[in-house]
Backbone as JSON, one array per atom type, in Angstrom:
{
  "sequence": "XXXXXXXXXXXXXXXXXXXXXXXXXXXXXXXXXXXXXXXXXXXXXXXXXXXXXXXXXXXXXXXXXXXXXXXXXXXXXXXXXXXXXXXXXXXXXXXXX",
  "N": [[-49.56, 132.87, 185.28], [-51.25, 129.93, 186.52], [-52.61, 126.61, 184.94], [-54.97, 126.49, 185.65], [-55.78, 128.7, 187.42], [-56.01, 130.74, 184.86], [-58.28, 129.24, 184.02], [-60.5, 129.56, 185.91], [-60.15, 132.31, 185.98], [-61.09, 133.16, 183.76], [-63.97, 131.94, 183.44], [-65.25, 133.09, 185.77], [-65.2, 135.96, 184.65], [-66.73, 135.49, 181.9], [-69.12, 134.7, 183.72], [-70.43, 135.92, 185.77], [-72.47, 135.51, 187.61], [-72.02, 133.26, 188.74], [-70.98, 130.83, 191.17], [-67.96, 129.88, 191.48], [-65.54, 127.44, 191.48], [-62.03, 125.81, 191.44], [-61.11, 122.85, 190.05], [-58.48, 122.28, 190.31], [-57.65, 122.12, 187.82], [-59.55, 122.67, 186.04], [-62.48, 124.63, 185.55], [-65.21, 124.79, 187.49], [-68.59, 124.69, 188.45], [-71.76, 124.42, 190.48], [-74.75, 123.89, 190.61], [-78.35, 123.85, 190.67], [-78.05, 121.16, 191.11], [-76.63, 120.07, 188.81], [-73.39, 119.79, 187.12], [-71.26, 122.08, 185.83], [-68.34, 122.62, 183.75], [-65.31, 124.16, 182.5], [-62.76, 124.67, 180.41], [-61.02, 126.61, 179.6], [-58.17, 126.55, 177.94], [-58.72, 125.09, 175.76], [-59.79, 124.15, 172.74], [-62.52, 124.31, 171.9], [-63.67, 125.63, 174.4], [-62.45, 128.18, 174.74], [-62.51, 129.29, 171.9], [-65.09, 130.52, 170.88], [-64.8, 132.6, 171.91], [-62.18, 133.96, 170.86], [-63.45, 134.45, 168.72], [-65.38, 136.11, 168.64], [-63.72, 138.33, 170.33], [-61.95, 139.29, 168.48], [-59.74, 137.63, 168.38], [-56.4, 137.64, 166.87], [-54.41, 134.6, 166.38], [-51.12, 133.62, 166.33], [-47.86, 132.2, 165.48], [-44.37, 132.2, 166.7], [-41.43, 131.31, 165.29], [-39.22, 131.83, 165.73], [-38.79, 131.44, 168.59], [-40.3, 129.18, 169.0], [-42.41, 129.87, 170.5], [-46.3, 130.54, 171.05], [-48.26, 133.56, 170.4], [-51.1, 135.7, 170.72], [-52.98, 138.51, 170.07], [-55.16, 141.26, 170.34], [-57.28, 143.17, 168.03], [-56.85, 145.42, 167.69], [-53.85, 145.57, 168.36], [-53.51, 146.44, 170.94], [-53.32, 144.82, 173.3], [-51.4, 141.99, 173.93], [-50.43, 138.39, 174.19], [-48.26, 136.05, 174.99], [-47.35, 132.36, 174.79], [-46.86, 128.55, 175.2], [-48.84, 127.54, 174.01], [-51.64, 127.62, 171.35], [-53.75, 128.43, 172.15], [-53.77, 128.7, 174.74], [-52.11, 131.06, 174.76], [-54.09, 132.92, 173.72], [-56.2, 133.15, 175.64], [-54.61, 134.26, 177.67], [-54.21, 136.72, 176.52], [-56.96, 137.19, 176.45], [-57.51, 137.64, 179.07], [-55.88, 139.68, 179.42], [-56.6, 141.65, 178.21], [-59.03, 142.41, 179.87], [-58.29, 142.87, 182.14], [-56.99, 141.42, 183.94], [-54.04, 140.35, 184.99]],
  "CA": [[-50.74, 132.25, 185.85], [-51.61, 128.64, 186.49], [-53.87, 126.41, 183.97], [-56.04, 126.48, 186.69], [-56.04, 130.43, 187.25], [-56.54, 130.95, 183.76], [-59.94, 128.85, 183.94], [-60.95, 130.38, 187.05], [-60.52, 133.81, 185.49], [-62.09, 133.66, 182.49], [-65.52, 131.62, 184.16], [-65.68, 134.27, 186.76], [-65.74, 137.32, 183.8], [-67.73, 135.32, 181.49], [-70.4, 133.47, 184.1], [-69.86, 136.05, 186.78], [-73.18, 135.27, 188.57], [-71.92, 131.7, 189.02], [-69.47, 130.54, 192.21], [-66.72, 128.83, 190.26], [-64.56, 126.94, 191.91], [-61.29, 125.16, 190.19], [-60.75, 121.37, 190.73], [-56.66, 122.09, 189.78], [-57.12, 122.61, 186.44], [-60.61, 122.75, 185.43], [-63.28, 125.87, 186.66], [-66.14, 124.41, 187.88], [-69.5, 125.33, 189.0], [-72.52, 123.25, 190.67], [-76.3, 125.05, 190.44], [-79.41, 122.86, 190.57], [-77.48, 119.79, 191.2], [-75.74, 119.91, 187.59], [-72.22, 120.37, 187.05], [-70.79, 123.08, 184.38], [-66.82, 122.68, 183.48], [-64.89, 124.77, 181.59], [-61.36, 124.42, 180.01], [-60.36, 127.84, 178.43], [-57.22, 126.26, 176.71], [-59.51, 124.04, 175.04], [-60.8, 125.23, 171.4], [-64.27, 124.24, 172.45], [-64.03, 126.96, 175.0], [-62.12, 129.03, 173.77], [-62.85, 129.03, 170.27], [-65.86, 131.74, 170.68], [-64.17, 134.15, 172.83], [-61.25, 134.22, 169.96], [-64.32, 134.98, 167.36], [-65.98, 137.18, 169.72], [-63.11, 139.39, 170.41], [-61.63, 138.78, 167.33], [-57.84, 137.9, 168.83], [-55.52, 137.02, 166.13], [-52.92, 133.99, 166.91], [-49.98, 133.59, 165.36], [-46.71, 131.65, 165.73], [-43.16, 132.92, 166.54], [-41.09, 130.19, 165.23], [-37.53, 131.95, 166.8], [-39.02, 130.83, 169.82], [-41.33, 128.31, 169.17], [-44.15, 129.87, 171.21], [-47.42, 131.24, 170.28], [-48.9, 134.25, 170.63], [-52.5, 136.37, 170.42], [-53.14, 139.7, 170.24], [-56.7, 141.7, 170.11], [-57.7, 143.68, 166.84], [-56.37, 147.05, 167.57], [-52.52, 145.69, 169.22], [-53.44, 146.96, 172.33], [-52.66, 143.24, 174.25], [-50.54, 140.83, 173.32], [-49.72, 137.77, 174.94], [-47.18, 134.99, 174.47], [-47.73, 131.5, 175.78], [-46.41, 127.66, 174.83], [-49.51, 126.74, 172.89], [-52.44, 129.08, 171.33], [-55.27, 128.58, 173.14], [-53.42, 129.34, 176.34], [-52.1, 132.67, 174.18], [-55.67, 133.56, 173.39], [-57.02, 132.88, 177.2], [-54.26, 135.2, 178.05], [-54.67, 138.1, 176.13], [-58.57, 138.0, 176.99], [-57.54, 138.44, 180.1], [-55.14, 141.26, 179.65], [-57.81, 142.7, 177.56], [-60.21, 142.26, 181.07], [-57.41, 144.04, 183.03], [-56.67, 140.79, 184.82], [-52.95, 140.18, 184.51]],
  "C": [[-50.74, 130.75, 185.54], [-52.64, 128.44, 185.36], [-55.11, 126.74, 184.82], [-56.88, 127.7, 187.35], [-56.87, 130.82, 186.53], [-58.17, 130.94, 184.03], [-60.57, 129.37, 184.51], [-61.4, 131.59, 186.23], [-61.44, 133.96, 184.93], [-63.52, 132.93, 182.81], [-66.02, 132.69, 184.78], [-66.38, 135.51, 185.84], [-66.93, 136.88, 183.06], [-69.11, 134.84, 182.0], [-70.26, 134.56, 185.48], [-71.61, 136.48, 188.09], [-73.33, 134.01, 189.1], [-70.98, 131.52, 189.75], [-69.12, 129.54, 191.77], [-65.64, 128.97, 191.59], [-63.34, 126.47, 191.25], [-60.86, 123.79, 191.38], [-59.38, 120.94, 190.58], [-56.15, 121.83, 188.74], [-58.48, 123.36, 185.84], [-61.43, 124.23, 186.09], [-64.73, 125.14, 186.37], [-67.27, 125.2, 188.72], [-70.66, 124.25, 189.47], [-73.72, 124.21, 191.02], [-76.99, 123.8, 189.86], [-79.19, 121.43, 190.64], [-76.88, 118.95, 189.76], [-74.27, 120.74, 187.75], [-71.75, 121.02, 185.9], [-69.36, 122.63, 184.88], [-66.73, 123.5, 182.58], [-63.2, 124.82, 181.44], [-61.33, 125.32, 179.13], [-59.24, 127.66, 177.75], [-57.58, 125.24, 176.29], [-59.59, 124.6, 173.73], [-62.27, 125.42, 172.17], [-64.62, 125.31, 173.33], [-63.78, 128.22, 174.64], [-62.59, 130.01, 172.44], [-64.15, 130.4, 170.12], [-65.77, 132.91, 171.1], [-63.0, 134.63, 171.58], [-62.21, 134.62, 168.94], [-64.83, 136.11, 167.82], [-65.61, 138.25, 169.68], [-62.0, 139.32, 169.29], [-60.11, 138.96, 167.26], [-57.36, 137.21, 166.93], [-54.22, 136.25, 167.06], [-52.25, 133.71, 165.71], [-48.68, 132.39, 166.04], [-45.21, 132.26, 165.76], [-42.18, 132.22, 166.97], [-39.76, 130.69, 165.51], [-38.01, 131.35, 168.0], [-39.82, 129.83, 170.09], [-42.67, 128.67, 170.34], [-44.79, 130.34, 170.48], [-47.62, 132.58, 170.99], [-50.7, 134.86, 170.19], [-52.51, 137.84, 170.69], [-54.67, 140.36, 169.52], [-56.16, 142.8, 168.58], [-56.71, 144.76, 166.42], [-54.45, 146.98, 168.2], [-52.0, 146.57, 170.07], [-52.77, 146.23, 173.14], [-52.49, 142.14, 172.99], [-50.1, 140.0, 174.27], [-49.05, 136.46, 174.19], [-47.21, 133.62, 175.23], [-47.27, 129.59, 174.7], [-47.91, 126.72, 173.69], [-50.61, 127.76, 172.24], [-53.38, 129.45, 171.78], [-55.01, 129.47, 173.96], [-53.04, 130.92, 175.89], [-53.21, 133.53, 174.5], [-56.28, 133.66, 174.66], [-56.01, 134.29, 177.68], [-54.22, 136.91, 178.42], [-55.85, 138.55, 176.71], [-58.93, 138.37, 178.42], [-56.69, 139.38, 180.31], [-56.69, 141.95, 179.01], [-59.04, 143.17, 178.64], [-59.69, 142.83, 181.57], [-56.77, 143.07, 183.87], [-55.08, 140.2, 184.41], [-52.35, 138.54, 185.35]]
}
């Protein structure tokens, strides 16, 4: 998936009475003539969905990527930094691959 996917995705599950658009990276939304953004390989976004669902990331320094995986190592995903890991997983964990 694109960065841009990603964001998409995870707005849609978490905000999903809000029409989110993506501006080609970002997921955007516009309601009452204010704009919401969201950058899921951010911490800031991130960062409460990883407490939330309480992913563990890690590092897997043969390959220099990262990974995340949920509580029970049901999903696991693998990805070049950890955010983007963690965004991953929570959407395997959603069913969205």
């Amino acid at each position: 998936m694109t960065d841009a996917e990603i964001n998409l995705a995870i707005a849609e599950i978490e905000y999903p009475n809000l029409n989110w658009f993506s501006d080609g990276h970002l997921a955007v939304n516009w309601k009452d003539g204010c704009m919401t953004e969201y950058d899921y390989l951010h911490w800031a976004d991130i960062g409460p969905i990883i407490e939330c669902e309480k992913l563990t990331l890690g590092c897997n320094d043969t390959y220099g990527t990262y990974f995340a995986h949920d509580g029970y190592g049901n999903f696991t995903a693998f990805a070049e930094t950890p955010t983007k890991a963690a965004a991953l997983c929570y959407l395997k964990m959603k069913g969205v691959e």
